[in-house]
TORMARTOR-814969 format. One record per residue: x, y, z of N, C-alpha, C, O in turn; residue number from 1; residue in one letter. Coordinates in nm, 3 decimals. Layout:
# residues N
+---------+---------+---------+---------+----------+---------+---------+---------+---------+---------+---------+---------+-----+--------+
!  n_east ! n_north !    n_up ! ca_east ! ca_north !   ca_up !  c_east ! c_north !    c_up !  o_east ! o_north !    o_up ! num ! residu !
+---------+---------+---------+---------+----------+---------+---------+---------+---------+---------+---------+---------+-----+--------+
!       X !       Y !       Z !       X !        Y !       Z !       X !       Y !       Z !       X !       Y !       Z ! NUM !      A !
...
+---------+---------+---------+---------+----------+---------+---------+---------+---------+---------+---------+---------+-----+--------+
This chain:
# residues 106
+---------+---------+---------+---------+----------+---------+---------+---------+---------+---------+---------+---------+-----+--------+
!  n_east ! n_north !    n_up ! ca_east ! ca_north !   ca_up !  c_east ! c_north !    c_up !  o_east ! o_north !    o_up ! num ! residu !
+---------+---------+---------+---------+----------+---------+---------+---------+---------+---------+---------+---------+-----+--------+
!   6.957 ! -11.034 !   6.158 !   7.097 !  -11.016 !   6.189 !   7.118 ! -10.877 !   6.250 !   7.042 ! -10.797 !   6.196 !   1 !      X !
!   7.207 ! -10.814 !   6.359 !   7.228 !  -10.696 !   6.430 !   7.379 ! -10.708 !   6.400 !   7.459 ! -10.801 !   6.415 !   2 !      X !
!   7.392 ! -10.563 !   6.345 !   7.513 !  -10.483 !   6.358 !   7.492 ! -10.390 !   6.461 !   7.401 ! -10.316 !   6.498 !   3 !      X !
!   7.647 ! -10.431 !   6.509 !   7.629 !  -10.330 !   6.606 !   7.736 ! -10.188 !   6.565 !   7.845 ! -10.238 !   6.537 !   4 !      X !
!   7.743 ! -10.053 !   6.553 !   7.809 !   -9.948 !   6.517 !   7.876 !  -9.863 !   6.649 !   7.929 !  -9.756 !   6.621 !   5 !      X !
!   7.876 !  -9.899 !   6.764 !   7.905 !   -9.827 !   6.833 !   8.025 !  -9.955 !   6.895 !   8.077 ! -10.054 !   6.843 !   6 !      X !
!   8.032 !  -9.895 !   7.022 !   8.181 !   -9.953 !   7.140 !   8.151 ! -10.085 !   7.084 !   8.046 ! -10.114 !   7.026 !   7 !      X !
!   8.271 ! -10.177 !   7.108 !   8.302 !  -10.321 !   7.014 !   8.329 ! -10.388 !   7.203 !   8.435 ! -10.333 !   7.231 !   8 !      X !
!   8.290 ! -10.465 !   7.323 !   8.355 !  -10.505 !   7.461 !   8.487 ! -10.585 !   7.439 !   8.590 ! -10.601 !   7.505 !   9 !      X !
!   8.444 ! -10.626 !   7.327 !   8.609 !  -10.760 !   7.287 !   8.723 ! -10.656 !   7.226 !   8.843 ! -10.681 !   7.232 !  10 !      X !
!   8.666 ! -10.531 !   7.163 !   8.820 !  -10.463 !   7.090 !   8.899 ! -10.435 !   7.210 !   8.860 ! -10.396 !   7.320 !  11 !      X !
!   9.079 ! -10.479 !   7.145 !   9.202 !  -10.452 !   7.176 !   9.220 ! -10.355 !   7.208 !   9.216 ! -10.290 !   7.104 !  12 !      X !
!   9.248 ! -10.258 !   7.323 !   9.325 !  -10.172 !   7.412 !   9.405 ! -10.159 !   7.524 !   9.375 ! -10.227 !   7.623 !  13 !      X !
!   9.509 ! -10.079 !   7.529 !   9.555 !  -10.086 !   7.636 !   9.580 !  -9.953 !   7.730 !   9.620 !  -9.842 !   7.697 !  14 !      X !
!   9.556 !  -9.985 !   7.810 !   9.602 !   -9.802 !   7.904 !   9.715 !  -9.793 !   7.939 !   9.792 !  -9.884 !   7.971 !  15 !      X !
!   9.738 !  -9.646 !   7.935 !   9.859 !   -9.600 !   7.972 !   9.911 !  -9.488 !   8.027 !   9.853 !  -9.384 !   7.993 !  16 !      X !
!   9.994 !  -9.478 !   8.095 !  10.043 !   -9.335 !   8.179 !  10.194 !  -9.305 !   8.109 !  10.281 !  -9.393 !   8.116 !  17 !      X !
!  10.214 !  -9.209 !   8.059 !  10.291 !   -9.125 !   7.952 !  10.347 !  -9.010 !   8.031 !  10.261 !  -8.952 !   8.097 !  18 !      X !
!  10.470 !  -8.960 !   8.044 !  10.505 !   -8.831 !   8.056 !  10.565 !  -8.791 !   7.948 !  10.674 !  -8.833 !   7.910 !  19 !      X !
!  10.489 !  -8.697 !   7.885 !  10.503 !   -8.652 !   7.742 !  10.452 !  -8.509 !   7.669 !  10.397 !  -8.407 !   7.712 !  20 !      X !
!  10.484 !  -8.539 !   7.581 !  10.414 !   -8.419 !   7.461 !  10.314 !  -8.487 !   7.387 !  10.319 !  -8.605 !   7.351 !  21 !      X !
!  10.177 !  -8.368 !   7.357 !  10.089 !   -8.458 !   7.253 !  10.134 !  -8.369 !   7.149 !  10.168 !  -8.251 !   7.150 !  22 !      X !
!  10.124 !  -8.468 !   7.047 !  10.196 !   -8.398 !   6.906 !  10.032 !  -8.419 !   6.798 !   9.938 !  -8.497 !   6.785 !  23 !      X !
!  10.062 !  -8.345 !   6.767 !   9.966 !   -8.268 !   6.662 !   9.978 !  -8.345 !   6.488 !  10.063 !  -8.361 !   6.401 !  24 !      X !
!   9.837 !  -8.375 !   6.511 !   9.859 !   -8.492 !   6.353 !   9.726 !  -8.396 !   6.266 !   9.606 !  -8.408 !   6.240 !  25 !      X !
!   9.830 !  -8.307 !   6.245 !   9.750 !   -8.203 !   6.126 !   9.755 !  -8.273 !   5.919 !   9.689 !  -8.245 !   5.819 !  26 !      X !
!   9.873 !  -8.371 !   5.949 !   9.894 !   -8.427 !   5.801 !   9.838 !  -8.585 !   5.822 !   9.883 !  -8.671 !   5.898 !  27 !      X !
!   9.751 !  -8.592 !   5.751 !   9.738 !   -8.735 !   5.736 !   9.773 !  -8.799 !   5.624 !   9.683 !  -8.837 !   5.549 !  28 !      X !
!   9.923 !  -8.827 !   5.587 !   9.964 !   -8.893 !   5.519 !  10.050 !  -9.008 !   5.590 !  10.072 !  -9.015 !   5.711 !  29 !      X !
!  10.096 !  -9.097 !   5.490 !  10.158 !   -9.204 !   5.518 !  10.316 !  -9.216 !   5.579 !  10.379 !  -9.293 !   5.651 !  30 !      X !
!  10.348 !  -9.055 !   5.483 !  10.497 !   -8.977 !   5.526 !  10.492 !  -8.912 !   5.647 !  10.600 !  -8.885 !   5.700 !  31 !      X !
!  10.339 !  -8.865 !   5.731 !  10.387 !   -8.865 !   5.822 !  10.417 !  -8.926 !   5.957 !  10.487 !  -8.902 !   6.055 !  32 !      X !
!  10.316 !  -9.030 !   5.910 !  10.341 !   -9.135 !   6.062 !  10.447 !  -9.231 !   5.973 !  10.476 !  -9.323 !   6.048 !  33 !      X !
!  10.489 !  -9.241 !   5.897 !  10.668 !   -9.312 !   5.843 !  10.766 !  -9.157 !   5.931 !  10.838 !  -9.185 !   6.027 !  34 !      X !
!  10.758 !  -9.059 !   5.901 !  10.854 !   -8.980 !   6.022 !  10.839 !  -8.976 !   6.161 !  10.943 !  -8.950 !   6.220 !  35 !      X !
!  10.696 !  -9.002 !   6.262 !  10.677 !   -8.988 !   6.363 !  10.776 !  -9.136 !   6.393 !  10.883 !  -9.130 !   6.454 !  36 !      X !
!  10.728 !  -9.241 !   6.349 !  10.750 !   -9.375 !   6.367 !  10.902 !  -9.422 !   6.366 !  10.930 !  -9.500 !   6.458 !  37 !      X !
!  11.007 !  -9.387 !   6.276 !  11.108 !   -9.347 !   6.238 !  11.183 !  -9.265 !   6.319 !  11.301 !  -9.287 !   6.295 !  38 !      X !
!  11.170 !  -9.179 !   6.405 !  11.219 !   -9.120 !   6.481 !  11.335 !  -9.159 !   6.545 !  11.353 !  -9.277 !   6.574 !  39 !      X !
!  11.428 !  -9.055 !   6.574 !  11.527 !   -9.162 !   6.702 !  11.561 !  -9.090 !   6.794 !  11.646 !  -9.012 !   6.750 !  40 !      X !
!  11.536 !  -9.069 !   6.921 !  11.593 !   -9.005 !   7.008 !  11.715 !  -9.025 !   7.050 !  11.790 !  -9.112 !   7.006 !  41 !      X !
!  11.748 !  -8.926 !   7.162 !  11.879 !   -8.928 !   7.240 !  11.884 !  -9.008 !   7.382 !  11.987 !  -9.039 !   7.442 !  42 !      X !
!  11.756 !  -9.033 !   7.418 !  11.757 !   -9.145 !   7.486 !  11.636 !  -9.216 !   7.475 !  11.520 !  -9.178 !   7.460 !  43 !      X !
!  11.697 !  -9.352 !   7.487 !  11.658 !   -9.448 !   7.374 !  11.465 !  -9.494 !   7.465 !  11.366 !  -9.522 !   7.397 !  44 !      X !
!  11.464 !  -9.488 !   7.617 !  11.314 !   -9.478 !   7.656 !  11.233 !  -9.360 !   7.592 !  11.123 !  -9.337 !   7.642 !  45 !      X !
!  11.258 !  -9.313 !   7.529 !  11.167 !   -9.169 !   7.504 !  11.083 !  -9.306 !   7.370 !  11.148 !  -9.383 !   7.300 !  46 !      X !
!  10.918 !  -9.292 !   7.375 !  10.847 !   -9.390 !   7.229 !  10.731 !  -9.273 !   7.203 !  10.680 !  -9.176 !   7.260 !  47 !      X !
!  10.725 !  -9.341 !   7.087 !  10.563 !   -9.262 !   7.053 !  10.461 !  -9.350 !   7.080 !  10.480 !  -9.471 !   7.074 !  48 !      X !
!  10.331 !  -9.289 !   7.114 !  10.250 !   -9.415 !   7.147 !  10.122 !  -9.364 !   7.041 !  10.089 !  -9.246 !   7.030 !  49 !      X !
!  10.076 !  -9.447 !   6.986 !   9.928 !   -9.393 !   6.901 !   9.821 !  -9.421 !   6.970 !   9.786 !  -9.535 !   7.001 !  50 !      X !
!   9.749 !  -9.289 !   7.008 !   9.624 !   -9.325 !   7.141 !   9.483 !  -9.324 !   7.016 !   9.468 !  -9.303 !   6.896 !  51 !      X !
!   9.409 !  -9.357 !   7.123 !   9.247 !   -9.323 !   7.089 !   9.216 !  -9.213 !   7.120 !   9.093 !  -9.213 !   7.132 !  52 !      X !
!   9.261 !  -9.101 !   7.144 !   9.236 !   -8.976 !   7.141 !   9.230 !  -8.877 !   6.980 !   9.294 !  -8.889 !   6.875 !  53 !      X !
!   9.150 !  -8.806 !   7.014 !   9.143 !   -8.756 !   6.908 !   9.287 !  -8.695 !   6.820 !   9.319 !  -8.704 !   6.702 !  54 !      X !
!   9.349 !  -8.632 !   6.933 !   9.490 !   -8.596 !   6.923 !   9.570 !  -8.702 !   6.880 !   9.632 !  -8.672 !   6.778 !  55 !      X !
!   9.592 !  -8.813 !   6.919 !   9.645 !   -8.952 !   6.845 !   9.749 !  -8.972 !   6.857 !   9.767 !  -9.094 !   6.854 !  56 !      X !
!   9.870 !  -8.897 !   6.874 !   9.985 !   -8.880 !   6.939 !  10.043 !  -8.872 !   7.045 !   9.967 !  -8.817 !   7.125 !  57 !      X !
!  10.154 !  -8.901 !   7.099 !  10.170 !   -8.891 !   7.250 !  10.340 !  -8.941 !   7.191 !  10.356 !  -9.038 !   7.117 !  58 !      X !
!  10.439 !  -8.864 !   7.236 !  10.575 !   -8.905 !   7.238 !  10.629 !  -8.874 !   7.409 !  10.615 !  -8.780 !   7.486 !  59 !      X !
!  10.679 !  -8.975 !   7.413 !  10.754 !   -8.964 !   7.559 !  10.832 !  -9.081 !   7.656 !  10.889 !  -9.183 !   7.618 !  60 !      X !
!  10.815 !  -9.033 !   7.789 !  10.859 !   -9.182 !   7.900 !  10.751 !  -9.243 !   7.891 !  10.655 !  -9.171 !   7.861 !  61 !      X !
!  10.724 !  -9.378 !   7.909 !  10.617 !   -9.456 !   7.918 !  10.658 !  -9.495 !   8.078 !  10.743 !  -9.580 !   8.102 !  62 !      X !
!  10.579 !  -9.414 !   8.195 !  10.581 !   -9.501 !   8.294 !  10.504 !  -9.624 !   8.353 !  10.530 !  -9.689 !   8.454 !  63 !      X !
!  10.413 !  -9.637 !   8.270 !  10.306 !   -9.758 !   8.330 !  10.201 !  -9.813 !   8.160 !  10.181 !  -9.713 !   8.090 !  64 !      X !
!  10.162 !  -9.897 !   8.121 !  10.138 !   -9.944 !   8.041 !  10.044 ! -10.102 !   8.086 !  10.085 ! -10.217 !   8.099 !  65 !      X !
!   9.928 ! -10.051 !   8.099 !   9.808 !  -10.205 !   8.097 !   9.830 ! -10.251 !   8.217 !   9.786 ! -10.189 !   8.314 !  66 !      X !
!   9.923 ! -10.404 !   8.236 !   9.922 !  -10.449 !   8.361 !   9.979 ! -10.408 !   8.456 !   9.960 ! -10.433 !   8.575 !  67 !      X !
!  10.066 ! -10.331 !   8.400 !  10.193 !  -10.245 !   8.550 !  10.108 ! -10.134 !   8.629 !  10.151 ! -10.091 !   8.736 !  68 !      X !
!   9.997 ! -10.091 !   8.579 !   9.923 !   -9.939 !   8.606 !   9.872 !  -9.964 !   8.759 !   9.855 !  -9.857 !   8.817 !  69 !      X !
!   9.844 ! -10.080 !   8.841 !   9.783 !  -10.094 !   8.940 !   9.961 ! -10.127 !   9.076 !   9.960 ! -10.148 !   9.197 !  70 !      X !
!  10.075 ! -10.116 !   8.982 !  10.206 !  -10.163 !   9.036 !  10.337 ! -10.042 !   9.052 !  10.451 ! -10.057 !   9.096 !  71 !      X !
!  10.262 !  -9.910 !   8.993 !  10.357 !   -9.821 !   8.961 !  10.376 !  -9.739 !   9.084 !  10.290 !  -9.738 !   9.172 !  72 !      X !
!  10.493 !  -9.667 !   9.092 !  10.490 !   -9.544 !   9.144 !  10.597 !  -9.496 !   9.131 !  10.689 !  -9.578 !   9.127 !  73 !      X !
!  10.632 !  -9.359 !   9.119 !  10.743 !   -9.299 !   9.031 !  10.741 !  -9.197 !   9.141 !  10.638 !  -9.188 !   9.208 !  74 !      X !
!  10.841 !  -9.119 !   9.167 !  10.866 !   -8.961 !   9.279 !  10.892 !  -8.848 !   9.214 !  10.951 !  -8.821 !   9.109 !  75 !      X !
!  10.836 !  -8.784 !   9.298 !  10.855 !   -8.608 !   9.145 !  10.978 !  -8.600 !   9.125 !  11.009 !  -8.556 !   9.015 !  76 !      X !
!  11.076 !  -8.634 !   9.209 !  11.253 !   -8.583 !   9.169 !  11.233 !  -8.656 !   9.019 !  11.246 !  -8.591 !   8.916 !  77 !      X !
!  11.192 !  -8.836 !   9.020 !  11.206 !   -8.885 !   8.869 !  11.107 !  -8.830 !   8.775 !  11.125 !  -8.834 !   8.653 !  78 !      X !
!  11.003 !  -8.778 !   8.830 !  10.941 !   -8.763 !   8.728 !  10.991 !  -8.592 !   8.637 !  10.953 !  -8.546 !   8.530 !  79 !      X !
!  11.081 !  -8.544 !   8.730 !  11.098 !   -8.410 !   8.704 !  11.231 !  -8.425 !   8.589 !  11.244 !  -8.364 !   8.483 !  80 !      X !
!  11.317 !  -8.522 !   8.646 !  11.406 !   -8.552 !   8.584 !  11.390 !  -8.606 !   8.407 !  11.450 !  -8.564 !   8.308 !  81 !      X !
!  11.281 !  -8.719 !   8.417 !  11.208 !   -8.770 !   8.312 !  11.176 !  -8.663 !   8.239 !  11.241 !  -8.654 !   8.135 !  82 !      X !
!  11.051 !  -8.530 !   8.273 !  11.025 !   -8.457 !   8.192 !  11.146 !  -8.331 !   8.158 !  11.113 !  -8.228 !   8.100 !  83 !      X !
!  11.268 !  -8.354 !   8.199 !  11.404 !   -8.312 !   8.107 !  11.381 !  -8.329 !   8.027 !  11.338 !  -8.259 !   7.936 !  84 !      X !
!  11.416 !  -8.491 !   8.044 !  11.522 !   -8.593 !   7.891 !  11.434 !  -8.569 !   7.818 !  11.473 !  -8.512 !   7.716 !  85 !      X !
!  11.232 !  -8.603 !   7.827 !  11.152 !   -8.567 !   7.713 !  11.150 !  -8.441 !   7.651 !  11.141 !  -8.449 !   7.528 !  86 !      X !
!  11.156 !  -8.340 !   7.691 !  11.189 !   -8.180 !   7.691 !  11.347 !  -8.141 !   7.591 !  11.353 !  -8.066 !   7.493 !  87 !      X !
!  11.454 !  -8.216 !   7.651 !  11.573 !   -8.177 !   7.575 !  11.537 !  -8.270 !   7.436 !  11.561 !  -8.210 !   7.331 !  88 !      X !
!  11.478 !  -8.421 !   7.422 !  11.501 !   -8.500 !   7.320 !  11.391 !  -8.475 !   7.198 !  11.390 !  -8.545 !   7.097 !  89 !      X !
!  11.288 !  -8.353 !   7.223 !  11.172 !   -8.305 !   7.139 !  11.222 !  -8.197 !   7.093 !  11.211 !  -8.173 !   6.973 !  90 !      X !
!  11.312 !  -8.076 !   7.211 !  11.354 !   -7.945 !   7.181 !  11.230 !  -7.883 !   7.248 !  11.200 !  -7.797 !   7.164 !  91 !      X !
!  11.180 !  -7.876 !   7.303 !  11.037 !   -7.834 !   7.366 !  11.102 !  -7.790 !   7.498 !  11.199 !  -7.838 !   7.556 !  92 !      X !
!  11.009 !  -7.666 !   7.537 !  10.972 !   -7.631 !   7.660 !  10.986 !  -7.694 !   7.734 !  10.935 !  -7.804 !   7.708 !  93 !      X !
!  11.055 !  -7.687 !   7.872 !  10.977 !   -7.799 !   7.968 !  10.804 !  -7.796 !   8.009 !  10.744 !  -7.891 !   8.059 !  94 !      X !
!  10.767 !  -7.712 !   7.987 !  10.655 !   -7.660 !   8.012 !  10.575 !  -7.733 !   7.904 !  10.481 !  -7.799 !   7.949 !  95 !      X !
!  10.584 !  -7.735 !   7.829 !  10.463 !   -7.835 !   7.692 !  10.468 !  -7.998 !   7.730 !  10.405 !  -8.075 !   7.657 !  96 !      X !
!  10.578 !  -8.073 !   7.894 !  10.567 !   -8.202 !   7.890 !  10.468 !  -8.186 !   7.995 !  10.448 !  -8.085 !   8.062 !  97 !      X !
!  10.386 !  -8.337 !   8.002 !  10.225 !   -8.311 !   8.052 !  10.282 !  -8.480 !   8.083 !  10.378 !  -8.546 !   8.044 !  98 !      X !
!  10.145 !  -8.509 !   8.187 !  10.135 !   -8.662 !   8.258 !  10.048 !  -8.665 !   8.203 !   9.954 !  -8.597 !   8.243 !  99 !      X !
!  10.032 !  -8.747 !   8.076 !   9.933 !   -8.803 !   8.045 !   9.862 !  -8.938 !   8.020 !   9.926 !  -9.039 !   7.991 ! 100 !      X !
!   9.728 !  -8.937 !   8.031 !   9.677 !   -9.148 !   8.127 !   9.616 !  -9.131 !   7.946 !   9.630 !  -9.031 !   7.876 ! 101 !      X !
!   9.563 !  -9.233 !   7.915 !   9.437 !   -9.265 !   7.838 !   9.469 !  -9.385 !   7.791 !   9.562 !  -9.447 !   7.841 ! 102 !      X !
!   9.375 !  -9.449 !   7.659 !   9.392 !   -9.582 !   7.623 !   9.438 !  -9.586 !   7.486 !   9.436 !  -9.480 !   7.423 ! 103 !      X !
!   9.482 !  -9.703 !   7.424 !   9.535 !   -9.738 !   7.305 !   9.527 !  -9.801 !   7.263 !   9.524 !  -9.901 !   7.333 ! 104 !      X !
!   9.512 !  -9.832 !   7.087 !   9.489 !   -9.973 !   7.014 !   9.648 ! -10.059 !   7.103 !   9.759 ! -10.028 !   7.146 ! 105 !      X !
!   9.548 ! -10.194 !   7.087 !   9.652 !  -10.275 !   7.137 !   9.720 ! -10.410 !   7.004 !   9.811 ! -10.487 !   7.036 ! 106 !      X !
+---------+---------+---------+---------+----------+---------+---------+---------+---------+---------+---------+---------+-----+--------+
């Protein structure tokens, strides 16, 4: 019989393009992804997404997500505008919102 311990070709993911903040998961308790999760912004597109990154966090616009990623295109006026609303609805810098791609449990 073979186990295999490494990459799984059938596990669930999805990719995604984020304009966002990566937020920092220094507590690993249950209280704190019940507060990340729980959250509510001021406008209501702003989500958190839980990546496969080590970082694991990502709150923001979701502009593209799995099948849309080959269909997107967004213009810096929106995207500038976008990284406002993420910026005013965190309290953050504009400067700490980032375009960020990678993948995610699906």
């Amino acid at each position: 019989m073979k186990i295999r311990n490494g990459f799984v070709s059938n596990s669930s993911s999805s990719s995604f393009v984020i304009l966002g903040v990566k937020r920092q998961n220094d507590e690993d308790t249950d209280d704190f992804y019940d507060m990340i999760e729980n959250e509510e912004f001021e406008y209501k597109e702003i989500e958190t997404l839980w990546t496969n990154d080590e970082d694991g966090i990502v709150t923001g616009i979701i502009i593209a997500d799995d099948e849309e990623l080959d269909e997107t295109s967004t213009s810096f006026e929106e995207l500038q505008k976008m990284a406002q609303k993420v910026a005013t609805a965190l309290k953050v810098n504009i400067n700490k919102v980032e375009l960020v791609t990678g993948c995610r449990p699906a």
